[in-house]
C-alpha positions in Angstrom: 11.1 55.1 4.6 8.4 57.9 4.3 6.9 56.2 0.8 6.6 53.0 3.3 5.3 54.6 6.0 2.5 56.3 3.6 1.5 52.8 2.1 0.9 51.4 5.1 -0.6 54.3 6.8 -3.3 53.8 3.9 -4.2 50.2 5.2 -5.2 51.1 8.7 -8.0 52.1 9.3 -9.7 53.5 12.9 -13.0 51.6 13.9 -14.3 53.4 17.3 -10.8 52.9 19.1 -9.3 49.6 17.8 -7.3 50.0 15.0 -8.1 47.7 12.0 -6.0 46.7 9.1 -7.7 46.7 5.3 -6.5 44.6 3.3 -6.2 45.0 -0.5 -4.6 43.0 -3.7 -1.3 44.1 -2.5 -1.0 43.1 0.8 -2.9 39.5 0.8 -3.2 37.6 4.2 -3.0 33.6 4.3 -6.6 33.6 5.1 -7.1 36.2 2.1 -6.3 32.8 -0.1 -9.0 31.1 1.1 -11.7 33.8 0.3 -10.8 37.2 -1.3 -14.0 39.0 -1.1 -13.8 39.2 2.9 -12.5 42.6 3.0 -13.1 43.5 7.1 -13.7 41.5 10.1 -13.6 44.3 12.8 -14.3 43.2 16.7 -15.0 46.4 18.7 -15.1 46.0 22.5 -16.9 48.8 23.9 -16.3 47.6 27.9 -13.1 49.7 28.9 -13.4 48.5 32.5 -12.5 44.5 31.7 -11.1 43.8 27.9 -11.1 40.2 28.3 -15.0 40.1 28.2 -16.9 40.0 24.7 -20.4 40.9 24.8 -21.8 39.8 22.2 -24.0 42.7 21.1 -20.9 44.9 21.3 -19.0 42.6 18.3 -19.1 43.6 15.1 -18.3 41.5 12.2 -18.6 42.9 8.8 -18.7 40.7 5.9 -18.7 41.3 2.5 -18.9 38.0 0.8 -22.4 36.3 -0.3 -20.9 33.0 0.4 -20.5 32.7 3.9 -23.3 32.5 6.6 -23.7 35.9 8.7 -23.1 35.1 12.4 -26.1 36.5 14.9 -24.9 39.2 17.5 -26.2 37.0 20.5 -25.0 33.2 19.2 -21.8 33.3 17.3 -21.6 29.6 17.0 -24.3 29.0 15.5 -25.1 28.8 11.4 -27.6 29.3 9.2 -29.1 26.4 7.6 -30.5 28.2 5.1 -30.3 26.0 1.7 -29.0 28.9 -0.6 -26.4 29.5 2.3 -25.5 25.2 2.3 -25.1 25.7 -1.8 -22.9 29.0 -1.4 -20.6 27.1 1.2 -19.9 24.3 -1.2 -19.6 26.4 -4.1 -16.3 28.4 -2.3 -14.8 24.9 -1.4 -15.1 23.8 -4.9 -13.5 26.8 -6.4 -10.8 26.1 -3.6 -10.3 22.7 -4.8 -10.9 22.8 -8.9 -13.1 24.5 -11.0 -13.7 21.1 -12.6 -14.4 19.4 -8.9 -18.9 19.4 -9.8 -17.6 17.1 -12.9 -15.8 14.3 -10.9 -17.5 11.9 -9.4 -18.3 10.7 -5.6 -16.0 7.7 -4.6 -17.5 4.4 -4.3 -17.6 1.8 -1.4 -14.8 0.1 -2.6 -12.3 3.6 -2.8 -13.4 4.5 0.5 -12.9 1.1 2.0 -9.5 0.9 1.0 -9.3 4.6 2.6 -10.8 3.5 5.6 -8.5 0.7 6.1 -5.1 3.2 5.5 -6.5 5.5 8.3 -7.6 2.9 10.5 -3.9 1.3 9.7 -2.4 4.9 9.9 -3.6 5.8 12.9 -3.6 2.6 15.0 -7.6 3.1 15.2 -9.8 0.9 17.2 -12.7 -1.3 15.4 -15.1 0.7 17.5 -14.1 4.1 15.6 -14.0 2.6 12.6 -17.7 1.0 13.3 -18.8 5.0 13.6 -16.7 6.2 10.8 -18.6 3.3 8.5 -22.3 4.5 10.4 -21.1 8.0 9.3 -20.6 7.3 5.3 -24.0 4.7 5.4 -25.7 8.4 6.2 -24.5 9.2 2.7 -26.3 6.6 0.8 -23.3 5.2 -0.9 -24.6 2.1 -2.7 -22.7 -1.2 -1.1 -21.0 0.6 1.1 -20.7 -1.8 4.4 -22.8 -1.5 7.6 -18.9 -2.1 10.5 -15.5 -2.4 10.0 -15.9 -6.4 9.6 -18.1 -5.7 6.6 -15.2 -3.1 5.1 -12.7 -6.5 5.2 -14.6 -8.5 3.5 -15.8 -6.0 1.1 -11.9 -5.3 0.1 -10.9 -8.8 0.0 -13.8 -9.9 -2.1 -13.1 -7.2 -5.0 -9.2 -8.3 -4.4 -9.2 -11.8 -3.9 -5.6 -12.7 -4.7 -3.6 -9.7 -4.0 -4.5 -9.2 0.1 -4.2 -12.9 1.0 -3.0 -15.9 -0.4 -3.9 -19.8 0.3 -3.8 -20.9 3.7 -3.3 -24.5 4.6 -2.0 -26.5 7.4 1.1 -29.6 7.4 0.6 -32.5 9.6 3.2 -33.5 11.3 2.8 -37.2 11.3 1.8 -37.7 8.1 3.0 -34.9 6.0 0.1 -34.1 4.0 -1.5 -30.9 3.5 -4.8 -30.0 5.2 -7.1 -27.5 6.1 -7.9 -28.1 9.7 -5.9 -26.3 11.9 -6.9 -28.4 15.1 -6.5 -32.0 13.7 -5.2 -34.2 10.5 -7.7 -34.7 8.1 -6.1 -38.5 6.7 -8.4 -40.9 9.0 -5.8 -43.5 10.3 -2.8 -40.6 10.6 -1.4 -40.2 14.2 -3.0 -36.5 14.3 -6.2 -37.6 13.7 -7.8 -36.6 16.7 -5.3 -33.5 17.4 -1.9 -33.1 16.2 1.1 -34.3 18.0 2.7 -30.8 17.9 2.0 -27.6 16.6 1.7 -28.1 13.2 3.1 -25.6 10.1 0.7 -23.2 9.2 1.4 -22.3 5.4 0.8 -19.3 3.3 1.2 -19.7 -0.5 0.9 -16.7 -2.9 0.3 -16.0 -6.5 2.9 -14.7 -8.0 1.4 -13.2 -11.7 -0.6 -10.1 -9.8 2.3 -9.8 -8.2 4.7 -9.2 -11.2 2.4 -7.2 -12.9 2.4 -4.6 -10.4 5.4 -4.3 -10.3 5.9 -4.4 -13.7 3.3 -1.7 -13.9 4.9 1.1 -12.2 9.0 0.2 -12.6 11.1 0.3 -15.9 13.1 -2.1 -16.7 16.7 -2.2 -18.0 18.4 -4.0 -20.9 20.9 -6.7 -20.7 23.9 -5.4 -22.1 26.8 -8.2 -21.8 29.9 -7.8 -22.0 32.7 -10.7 -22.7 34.8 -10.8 -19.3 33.0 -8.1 -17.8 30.0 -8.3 -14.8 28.9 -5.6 -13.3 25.5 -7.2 -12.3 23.2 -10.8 -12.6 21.6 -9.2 -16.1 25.4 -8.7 -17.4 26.5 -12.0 -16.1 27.6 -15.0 -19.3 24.4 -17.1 -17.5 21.8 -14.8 -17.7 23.2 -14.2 -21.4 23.4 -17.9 -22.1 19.3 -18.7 -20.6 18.4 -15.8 -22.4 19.5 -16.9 -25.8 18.9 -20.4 -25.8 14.7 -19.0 -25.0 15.3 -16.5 -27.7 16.8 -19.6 -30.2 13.6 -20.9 -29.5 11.2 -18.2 -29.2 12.7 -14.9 -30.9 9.9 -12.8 -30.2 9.6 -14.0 -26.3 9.9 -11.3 -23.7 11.5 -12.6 -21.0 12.5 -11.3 -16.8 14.4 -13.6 -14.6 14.3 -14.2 -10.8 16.1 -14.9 -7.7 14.8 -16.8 -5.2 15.5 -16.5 -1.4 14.8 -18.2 1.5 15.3 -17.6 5.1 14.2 -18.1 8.6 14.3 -16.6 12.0 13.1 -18.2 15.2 10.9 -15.4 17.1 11.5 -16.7 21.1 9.1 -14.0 22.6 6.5 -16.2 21.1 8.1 -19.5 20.3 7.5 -19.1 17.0 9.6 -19.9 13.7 9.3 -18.0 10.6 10.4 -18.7 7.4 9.7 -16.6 4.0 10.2 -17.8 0.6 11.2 -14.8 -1.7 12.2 -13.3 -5.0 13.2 -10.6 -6.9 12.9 -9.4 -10.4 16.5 -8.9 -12.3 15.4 -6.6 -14.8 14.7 -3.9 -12.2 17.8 -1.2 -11.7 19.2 -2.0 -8.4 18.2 0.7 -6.1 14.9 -0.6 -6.4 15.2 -4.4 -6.9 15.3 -4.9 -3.5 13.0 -2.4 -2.4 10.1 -4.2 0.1 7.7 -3.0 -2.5 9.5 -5.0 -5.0 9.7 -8.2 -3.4 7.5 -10.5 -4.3 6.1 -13.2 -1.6 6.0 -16.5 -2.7 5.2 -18.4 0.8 5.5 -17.6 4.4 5.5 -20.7 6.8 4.9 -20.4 10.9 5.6 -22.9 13.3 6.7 -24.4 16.7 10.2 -24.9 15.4 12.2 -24.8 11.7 10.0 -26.8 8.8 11.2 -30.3 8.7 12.3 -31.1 4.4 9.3 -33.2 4.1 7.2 -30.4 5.2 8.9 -27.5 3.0 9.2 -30.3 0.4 5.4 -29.2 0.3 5.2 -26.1 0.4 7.9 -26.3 -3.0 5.3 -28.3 -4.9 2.8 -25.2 -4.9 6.2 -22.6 -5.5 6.8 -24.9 -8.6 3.4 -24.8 -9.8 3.3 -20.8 -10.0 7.5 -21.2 -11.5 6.0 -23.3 -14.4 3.4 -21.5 -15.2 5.3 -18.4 -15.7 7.5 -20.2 -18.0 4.9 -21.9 -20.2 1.9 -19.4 -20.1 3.5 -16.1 -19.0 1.4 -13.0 -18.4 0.5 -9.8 -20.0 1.0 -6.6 -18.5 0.9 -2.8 -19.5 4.6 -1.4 -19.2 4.6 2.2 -18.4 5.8 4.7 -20.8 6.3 8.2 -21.8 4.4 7.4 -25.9 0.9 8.5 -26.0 0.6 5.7 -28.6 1.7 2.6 -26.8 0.0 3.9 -23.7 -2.5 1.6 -23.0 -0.4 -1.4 -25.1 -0.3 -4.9 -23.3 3.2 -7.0 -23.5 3.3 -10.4 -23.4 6.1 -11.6 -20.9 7.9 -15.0 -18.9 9.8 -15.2 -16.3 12.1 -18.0 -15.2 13.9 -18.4 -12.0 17.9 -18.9 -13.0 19.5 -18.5 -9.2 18.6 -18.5 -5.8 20.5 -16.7 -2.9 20.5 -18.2 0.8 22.4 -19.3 3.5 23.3 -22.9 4.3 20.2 -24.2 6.8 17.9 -22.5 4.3 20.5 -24.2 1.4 19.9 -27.5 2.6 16.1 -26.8 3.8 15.2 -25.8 -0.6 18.0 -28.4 -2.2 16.8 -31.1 0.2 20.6 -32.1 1.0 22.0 -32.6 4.3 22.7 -30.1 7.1 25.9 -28.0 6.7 27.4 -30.0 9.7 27.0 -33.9 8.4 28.9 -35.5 5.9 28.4 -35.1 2.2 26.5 -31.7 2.6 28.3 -29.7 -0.1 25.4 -28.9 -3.4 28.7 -28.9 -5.9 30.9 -31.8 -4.8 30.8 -35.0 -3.2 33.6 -34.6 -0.7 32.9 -36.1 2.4 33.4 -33.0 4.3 
């Protein structure tokens, strides 16, 4: 106790009357880690009638570091704008960051676009704050950078056309054919002509390729391992074996994932609104993160007055089969992540084909174009009457 007593005797020091503690290597401070050289920041009051006043020409503040600005005895809040004292200020906050932090470059308008839009996100921020935050960054000369928050959109979705939005068209609902116009049928002669009869389905269609690939990017994958009379999961199941080899039979040297498709709806009656998503997943992923929301991929999202009629989602299919195909045929390339140096930046070629689809028996009927679970003859494997 009396070796403890002495150590810490030998940190105190007596300024005046207010005692002050010195602080050395051994007993660091948390704001010691932000600047080592400060060594004493002593605040004598010399008014023993009323403590809670400062005069300012009875503070002292000793500093021993050429880095920070010295505070003036009448105006503490107030800096030094000094140019050698502006370099000496950045230079601490890059030895705070990284020695190596001069050598990295600035972020460009597009990085801090896409940061603007997390905060603004993040933080449920108006358009108005973001407006100032985008006048703030335009002060920094950043080449491109946009003027408002409007500008920021636009900038994002032009340097990521595919992956923030997909194609948006409209189904009449007289004559069934796909349209732009949101207000009116664009077929002269149709019904809808002049406006549409009801509220007609608003249709968003995605591409699916930028999709898998990231995705693909940033999960491994696991092997098919099958098993006679034993299935444990889809990618141990005798189908996914039998698709599989009849590709490989074909093309040996063929990398191949599988999907599952899913489709379901909800009717929203706050706003009168139905909602139906068209979905898949990848097989090859482990399980705890197939169905992960990050792994889902979006293959059409449809919004309307009431559930799609088969004609309509009979539509909406042509453009899902269109992206299916193509991964079949054509496939994709994509750089798998991995732990070799060597095969670091190495593209595979990959397909993917569909083999199942998981849903309940509206959406069943809705995708297989068969009758409604409640009529007759509305089974997909038999032809009871029912």
């Amino acid at each position: 106790m009396d070796e403890m007593s002495i150590s810490q005797q030998q940190n105190v020091e007596f300024v005046g009357q207010v005692p002050t503690t010195k602080h050395d290597e051994y007993t660091q401070t948390p704001n010691s880690f932000f600047n080592s050289e400060i060594e004493e920041c002593v605040v004598e009051n010399r008014d023993d009638n009323n403590v809670h006043q400062l005069n300012g020409n009875d503070d002292i503040f000793l500093f021993h570091n050429d880095h920070i600005n010295k505070f003036k005895d009448h105006d503490l809040h107030r800096f030094s704008d000094d140019d050698d004292d502006v370099e000496g200020n950045s230079d601490v906050e890059f030895d705070l960051c990284n020695d190596k932090f001069e050598a990295e470059r600035p972020p460009n308008a597009t990085e801090l676009s896409v940061m603007l839009l997390f905060v603004w996100r993040q933080h449920s921020m108006s358009k108005a704050a973001a407006n100032d935050i985008c006048r703030i960054l335009n002060t920094l000369n950043i080449p491109n950078m946009p003027t408002n928050f409007r500008g920021v959109i636009s900038h994002v979705k032009k340097n990521n056309p595919t992956l923030l939005h997909g194609n948006h068209s409209f189904i009449c609902p007289s004559c069934f054919t796909k349209g732009s116009n949101c207000s009116k049928c664009d077929v002269s002669g149709c019904k809808s002509a002049s406006s549409y009869v009801r509220t007609p389905t608003s249709v968003f269609t995605f591409p699916l390729v930028p999709q898998i690939i990231s995705i693909l990017e940033r999960e491994y994958l696991v092997s098919s391992t099958y098993v006679s009379g034993q299935c444990s999961d889809i990618v141990n199941s005798r189908r996914h074996q039998e698709i599989i080899m009849k590709e490989k039979q074909i093309h040996p040297d063929r990398n191949i994932i599988t999907l599952t498709l899913n489709n379901d709806g909800v009717l929203i009656k706050r706003i009168s609104r139905s909602l139906w998503i068209t979905c898949a997943c990848i097989n090859e992923l482990p399980r705890q993160k197939r169905f992960q929301i990050n792994n889902i991929l979006i293959l059409s999202i449809s919004t309307g007055s009431e559930k799609p009629k088969k004609k309509e989602y009979s539509i909406i299919l042509q453009d899902i089969v269109i992206e299916l195909r193509f991964l079949e045929n054509v496939g994709f390339d994509v750089i798998l992540p991995t732990n070799d140096t060597t095969n670091k930046n190495k593209y595979t070629h990959f397909h993917a084909f569909a083999i199942s689809a998981v849903s309940d028996k509206p959406a069943q009927s809705l995708m297989l174009n068969i009758k409604d679970s409640t009529g007759y003859f509305s089974c997909g494997w038999c032809c009871i009457t029912g």
